[in-house]
N, C-alpha and C positions, 0 to 999 in steps of 0.2 A: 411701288408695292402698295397691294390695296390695305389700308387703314384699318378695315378687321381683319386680316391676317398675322398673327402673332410674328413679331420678329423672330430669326435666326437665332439669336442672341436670347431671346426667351426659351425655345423648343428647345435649344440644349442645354440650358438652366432648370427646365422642368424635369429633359431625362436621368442627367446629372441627381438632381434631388431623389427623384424617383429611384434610381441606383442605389444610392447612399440608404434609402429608407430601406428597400430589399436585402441589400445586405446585411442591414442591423437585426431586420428581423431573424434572416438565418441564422446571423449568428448566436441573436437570442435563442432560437428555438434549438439550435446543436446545443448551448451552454445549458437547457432545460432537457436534454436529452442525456447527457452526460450525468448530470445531478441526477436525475431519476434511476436512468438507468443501472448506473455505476452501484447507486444505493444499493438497490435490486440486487445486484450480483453481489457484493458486498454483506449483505446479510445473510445472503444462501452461504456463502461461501464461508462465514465467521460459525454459524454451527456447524459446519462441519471443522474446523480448527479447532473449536475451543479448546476442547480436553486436552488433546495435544499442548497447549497454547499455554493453560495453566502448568501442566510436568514442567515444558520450558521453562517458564519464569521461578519456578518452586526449585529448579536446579543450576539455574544461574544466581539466586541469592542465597545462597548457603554464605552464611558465615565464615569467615576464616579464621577466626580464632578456636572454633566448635570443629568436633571430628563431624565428617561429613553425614547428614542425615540421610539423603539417599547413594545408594550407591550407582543408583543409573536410572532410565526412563522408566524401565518395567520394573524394577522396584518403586519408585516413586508412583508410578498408575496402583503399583499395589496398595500399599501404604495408605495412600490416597482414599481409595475405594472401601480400604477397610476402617477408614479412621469417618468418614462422611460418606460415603456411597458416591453412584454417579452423578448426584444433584452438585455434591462437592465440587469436583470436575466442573461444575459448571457454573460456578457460585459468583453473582456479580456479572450475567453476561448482560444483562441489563444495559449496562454503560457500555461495552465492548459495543452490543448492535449499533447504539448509538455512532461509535467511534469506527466500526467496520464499513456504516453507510459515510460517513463525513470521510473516512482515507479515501474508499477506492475511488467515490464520487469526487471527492478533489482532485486524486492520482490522474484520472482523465480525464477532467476537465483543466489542469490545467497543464497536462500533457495537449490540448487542444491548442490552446492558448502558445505554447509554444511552439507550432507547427503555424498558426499565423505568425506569430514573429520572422518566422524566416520565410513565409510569403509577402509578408510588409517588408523585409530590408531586401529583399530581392535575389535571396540563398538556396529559394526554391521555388520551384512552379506548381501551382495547383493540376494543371494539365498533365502531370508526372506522379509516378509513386513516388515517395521520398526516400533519398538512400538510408541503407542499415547506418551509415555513420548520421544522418541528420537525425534517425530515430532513436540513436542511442542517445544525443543529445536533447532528441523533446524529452525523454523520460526524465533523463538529469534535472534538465529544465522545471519538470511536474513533482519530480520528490526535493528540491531544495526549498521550494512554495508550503506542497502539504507538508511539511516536518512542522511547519510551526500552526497548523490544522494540528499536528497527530500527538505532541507532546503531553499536554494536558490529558489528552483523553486519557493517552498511555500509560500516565502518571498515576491517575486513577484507578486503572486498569491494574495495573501491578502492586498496587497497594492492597487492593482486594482480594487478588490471586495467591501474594504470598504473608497475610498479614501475620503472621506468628512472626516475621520479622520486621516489618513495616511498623507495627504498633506496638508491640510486645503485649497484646492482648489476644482474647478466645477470638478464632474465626468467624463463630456463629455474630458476635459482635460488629461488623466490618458490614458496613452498608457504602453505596455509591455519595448518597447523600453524608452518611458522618465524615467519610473520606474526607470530600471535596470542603466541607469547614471545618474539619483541623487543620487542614492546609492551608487554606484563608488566614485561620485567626492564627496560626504560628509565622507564615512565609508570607503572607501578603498573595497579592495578584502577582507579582512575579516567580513565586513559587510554585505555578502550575506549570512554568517553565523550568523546571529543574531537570537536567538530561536531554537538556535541546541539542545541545553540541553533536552528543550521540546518535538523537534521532538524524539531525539533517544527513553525518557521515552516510547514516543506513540509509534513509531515504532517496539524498540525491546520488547515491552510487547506486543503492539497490535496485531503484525504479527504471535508472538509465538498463541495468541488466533484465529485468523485468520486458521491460517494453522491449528491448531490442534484442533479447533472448527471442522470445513469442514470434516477432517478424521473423528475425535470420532462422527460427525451424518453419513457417509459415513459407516461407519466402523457398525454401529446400523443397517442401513436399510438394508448389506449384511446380517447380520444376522437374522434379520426379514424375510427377502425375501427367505431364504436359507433354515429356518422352515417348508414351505410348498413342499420341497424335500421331492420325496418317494423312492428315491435310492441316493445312492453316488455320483453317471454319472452325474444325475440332481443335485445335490446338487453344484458338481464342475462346471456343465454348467452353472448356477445360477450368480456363485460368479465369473463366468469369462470373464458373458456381461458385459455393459454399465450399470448402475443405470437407473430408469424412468428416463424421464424429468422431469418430478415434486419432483421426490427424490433428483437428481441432484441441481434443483433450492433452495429445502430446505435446504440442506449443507448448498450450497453458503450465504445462505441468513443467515444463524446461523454463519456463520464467518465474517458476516460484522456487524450482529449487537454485539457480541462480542467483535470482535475490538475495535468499537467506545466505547461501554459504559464504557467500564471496565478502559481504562486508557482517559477519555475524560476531568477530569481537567489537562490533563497535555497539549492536545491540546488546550483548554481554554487558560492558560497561554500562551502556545506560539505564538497564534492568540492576543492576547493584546499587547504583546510585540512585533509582526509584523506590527502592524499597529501604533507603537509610530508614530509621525513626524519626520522623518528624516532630520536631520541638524539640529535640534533645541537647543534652551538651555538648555532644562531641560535633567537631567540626565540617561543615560538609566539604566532601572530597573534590577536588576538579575531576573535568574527563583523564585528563593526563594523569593525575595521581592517581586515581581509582585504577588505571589502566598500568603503572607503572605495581601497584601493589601486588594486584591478580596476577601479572606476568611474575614479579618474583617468588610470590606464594605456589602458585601453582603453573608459571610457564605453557605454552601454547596451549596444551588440552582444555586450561583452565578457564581462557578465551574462547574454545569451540566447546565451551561445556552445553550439552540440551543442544547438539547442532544437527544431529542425528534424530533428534522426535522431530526438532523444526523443520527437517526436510520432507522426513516421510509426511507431516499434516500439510506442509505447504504445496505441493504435485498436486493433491487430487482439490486443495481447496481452490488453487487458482485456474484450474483448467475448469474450474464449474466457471470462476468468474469471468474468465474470458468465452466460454460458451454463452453462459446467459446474458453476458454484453451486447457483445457481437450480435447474439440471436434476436435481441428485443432491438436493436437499431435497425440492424437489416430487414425485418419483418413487420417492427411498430415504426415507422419511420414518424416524425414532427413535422416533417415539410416535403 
């Protein structure tokens, strides 16, 4: 071998390196796409929930010792409307945007993250779509992670939304920032986690529904659509556009109201338990006891209380997210 000819032994040490560096990059640049993106979609998607979002939580912390203050969602939109207007409704979205771009932006990012895992152990092929059952498990995967992203924020979140019970002070009173240090200086740093239990339940069941709702109706209307092929050509041109917009929005809207419903006493509980008083005397509840009270108090309905605004807000707000997702990856791509 002539002497300037790199060894065998080098040239595939160099392509090897080489490899490794391109694939770092993608993955860099998908995990920068994901955060961006996600964000994006994430704060479109949280104005349109909010109001909704506030009824929820103002109707899952009612008191139980106290006769009920609203008697349902469009009493409480009223109520609401008339006691603060529709800025009320919206009071504190501030931290929400915040905590809307860090969920969804987590939710798929590290729904990504577990779709390489089962390309690293060898569970699935990149060459391949993944099946409904591996994608129900990336979601699992992405909301048992973000629950401990989304606790804090939520915790926040529902302190401000429903504070006539959270503080026992005026509403107008209740900022993001007073929140977040009465929490500190009563509960320490661990007290931002208070309702984690809850969150992860919701999370990593929710999200598993979420993602793997959105595929299995995705996945239905390629094949619908792909029926009206009269060759192959077409059949593969079919399955290689975009979905309608309206098919697109149906997914979406079937992965949000799945979310919610399916695991929404576990978000019940942990909206009661977010809004205890902070600093107070009385003892904080476990998930189980909080969840063992509501059930004797007031038995299933009491658990799917506010489950009904949370679906109607959550259809049209996640079909925005999963269109604007989708849209800005497909269209703005990073690599």
């Amino acid at each position: 071998m002539n002497k300037m000819e790199p060894s065998p032994v080098a040239v595939t040490s160099t392509v090897a390196a080489s490899d490794i560096a391109l694939k770092s990059k993608t993955a860099l640049l998908d995990a920068v796409e994901d955060v961006t993106y996600g964000s994006i979609a994430g704060i479109v998607g949280k104005y349109i929930e909010y109001p909704f979002d506030t009824v929820k939580v103002r109707l899952q912390s009612q008191p139980d010792h106290l006769p009920l203050r609203y008697t349902g969602p469009l009493d409480c939109f009223r109520q609401s409307l008339k006691s603060d207007g529709i800025a009320g409704l919206y009071r504190g979205i501030s931290a929400p945007l915040v905590g809307a771009a860090a969920e969804t932006s987590s939710l798929f990012l590290f729904e990504s993250v577990g779709r390489e895992a089962l390309y690293t152990a060898g569970l699935a092929s990149r060459e391949k779509d993944l099946s409904l059952t591996a994608l129900y498990f990336t979601g699992g995967f992405s909301g048992f992670f973000a629950s401990f992203v989304l606790t804090p924020i939520e915790l926040v979140k529902c302190k401000i939304q429903a504070p006539a019970h959270a503080e026992g002070r005026a509403a107008s009173a209740m900022s993001p920032a007073a929140v977040i240090q009465n929490i500190f200086r009563h509960d320490g740093l661990k007290g931002f986690w208070h309702g984690q239990l809850g969150t992860l339940i919701r999370e990593a069941g929710g999200s598993a529904a979420w993602f793997g709702a959105k595929e299995t109706v995705t996945k239905f209307f390629y094949r619908m659509n792909a029926k009206s092929a009269t060759s192959a050509s077409e059949r593969d041109a079919i399955l290689a556009k975009s979905l309608p917009l309206w098919q697109q929005a149906c997914a979406g809207a079937s992965a949000g109201v799945s979310y919610n419903f399916l695991f929404f006493p576990a978000d019940t509980i942990k909206s009661r338990m977010q809004t205890m008083p902070v600093g107070g005397t009385e003892v904080k509840r476990t998930f189980w006891n909080e969840g063992v009270a509501l059930w004797r108090q007031h038995g299933l309905k009491g658990l799917y209380r506010g489950c009904g605004i949370t679906c109607l807000r959550s259809a049209p707000s996640s079909a925005f997210i999963f269109i604007v997702y989708d849209g800005l990856k497909r269209n703005f791509p990073m690599h």
